[in-house]
N, C-alpha and C positions, 0 to 999 in steps of 0.2 A: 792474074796468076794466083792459085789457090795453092796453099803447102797446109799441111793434113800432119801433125807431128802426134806419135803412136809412144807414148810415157806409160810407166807405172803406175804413178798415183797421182790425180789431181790434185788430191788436197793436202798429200806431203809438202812440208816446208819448203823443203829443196827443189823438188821439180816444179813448184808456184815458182822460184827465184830464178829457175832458166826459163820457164814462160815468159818471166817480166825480162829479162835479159833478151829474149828474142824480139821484144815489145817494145825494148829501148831503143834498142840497136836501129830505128828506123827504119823499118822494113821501105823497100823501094815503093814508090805509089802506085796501088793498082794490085798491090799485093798484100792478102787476106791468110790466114793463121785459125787454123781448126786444130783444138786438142781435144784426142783419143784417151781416154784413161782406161786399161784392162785391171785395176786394182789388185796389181800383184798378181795377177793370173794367167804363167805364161799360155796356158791353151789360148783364153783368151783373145791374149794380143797375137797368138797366131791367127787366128780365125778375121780379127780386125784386120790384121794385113792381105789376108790372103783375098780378104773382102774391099781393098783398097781400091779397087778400079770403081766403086759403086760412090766412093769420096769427089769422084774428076778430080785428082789432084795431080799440081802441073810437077810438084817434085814433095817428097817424105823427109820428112826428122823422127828417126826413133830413137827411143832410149830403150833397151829390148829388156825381158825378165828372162828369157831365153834364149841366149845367143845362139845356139846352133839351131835350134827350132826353127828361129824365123829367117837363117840364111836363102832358102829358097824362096821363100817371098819377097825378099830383098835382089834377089836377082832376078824376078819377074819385072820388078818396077823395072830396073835397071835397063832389062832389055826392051821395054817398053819405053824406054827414052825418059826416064823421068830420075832426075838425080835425087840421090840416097846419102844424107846425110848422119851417120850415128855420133851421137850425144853422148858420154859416160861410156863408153864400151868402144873396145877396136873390133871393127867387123873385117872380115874378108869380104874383098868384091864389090865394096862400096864407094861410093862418089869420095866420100871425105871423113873421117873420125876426128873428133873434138872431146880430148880426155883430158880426165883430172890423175895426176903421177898418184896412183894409191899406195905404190910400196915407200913411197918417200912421208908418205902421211901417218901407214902404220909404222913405219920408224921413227917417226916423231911422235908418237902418243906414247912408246915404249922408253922412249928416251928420255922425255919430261918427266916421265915417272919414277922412273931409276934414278935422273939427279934429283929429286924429291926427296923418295924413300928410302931411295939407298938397298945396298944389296941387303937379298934375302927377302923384302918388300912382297910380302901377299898378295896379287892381283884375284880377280872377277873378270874374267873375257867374255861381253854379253853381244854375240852373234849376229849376223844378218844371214840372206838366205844363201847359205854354201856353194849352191851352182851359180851365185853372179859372177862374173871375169871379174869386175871391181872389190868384191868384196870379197873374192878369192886372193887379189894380190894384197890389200891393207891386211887382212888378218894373215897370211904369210910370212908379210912384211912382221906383221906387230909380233905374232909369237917368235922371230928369227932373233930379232933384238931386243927381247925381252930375254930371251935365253943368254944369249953373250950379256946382258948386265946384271945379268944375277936374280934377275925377278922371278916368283914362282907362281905359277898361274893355279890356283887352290879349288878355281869352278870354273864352269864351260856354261853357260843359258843360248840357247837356240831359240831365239826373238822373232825369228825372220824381218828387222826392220818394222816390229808393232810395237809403239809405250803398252800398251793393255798385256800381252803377253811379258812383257821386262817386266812393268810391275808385279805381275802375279808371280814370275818363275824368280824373281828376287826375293818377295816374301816367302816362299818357300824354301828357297837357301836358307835363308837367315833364322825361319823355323829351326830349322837342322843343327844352328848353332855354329856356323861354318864362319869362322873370325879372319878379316880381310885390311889390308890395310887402302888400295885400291881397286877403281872400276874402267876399266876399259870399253866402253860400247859403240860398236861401228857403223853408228849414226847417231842424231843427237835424241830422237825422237825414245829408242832406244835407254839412252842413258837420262831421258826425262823420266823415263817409267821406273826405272832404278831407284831413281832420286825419289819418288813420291815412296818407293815401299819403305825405304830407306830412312824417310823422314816416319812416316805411320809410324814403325818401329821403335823410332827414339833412338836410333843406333847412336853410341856413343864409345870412342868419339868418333865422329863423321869420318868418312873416307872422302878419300882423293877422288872425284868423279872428272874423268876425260871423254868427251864425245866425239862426235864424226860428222862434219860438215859444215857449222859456224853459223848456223841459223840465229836469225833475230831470236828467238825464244830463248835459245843456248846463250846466248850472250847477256840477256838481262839477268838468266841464272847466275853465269859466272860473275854481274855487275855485283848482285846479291849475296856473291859467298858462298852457294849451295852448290855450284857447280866449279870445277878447277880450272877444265881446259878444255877448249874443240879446236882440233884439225879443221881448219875453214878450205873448204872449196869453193872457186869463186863462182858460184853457180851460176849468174847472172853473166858474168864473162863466159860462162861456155856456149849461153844463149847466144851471144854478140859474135861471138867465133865462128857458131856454124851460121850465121845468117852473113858472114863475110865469106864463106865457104860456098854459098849458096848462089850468090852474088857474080864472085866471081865465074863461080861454073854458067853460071847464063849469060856469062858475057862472051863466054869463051877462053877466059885466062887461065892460065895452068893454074892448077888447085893441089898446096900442100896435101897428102894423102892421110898425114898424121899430125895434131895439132895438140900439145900436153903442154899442159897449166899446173904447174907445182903450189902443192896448198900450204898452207901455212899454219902458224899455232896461234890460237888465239886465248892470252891470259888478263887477268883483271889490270894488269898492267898495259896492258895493250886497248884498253875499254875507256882511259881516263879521259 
């Protein structure tokens, strides 16, 4: 049995740790694991999908960039007999969704920061790319209760999920002179590129930096003091979810439709 799984980015932290997640999980024997990378590019990962019968795969794992785009390709496998499992995103019409609760994640990065800084607190809201479903409900989530606790959100950066653009469109805020007390960015990779312009700068004194997704990398930051907090997702548990998903559907056992993993906060205290 071959499964052909259609992600974002290979060499993002996060979908490496559902790859390993779907690697731990024990796949059944006899069962082989091909990943698709469209590097952010939802045309891309359409074209990969629509291109999927040339994979011979016996059933799909996508994480999409595009959720409506590749709905009909996803309901090609479908009717083609081959189960459709989505990863990070609720699809319609699919085998099984394995999600991480993101408005519960962006209220948690808004809420640490308010008990922190306390009302009036300057926030930096540094972006991912605006049409994700996921990153449409955390930033939602994070602007809704940042507003009930009094934070004021002073700049908006549009990262789409790259350190190289965080860094450069952070050095340029901070050009401007624009005084913040924290950084909100909705992923960690994201709020690493803050952190390097951040340090360049000598900003003093440091800001509160919160990330998105609890990456080894984000973690040693926080171990070191340069970074405050990440919303951890358990990436690696989403992996294990849908390969129980998957499992089950080839056994023929009824298969939960929707499957959400509440993330958590992770601080230096929590590292020891």
């Amino acid at each position: 049995m071959r499964v052909v799984y259609f992600l974002p980015d290979s060499t993002n932290p996060f979908w490496k740790e559902v790859v390993a997640g779907i690697e731990k999980s024990g796949l059944p024997e006899g069962v082989s694991l091909e990943v698709v990378s469209c590097d952010h590019d939802g045309a891309r990962q359409l074209a990969q999908l629509r291109a999927y019968a040339s994979y011979k795969p016996d059933a799909v794992f996508v994480s999409p960039v595009d959720v409506n785009g590749i709905l009909p390709a996803c309901r090609a496998a479908i009717a083609a007999g081959k189960p459709v499992i989505a990863i990070d995103n609720n699809l319609a019409n699919v085998t099984a969704n394995v999600i991480s609760g993101n408005m519960k994640g962006g209220a948690l990065a808004a809420a640490h920061i308010a008990d922190k800084k306390g009302v009036g607190a300057k926030v930096v809201h540094v972006k991912a790319e605006e049409h994700l479903q996921n990153v449409k409900l955390r930033s939602s989530a994070f602007v809704g209760e940042a507003t009930k606790r009094g934070l004021t959100i002073v700049g908006a950066i549009q990262a789409d999920s790259s350190r190289e653009i965080a860094r450069a469109k952070m050095a340029e805020l901070l050009r401007k002179g624009i005084r913040f007390d924290a950084v909100f960015a909705e992923n960690d990779a994201m709020a690493i590129g803050a952190i390097a312009a951040i340090e360049e700068a000598r900003l003093s004194p440091h800001p509160m930096i919160v990330g998105y997704d609890g990456t080894a990398e984000a973690r040693e930051l926080i171990r070191s003091k340069r970074m405050d907090a990440s919303v951890a997702q358990d990436a690696m548990l989403l992996g294990e979810k849908a390969v129980e998903a998957l499992v089950a559907t080839v056994k023929g056992n009824r298969v939960q439709n929707l499957v959400m993993l509440l993330p958590h906060l992770v601080t230096a205290a929590d590292l020891k």
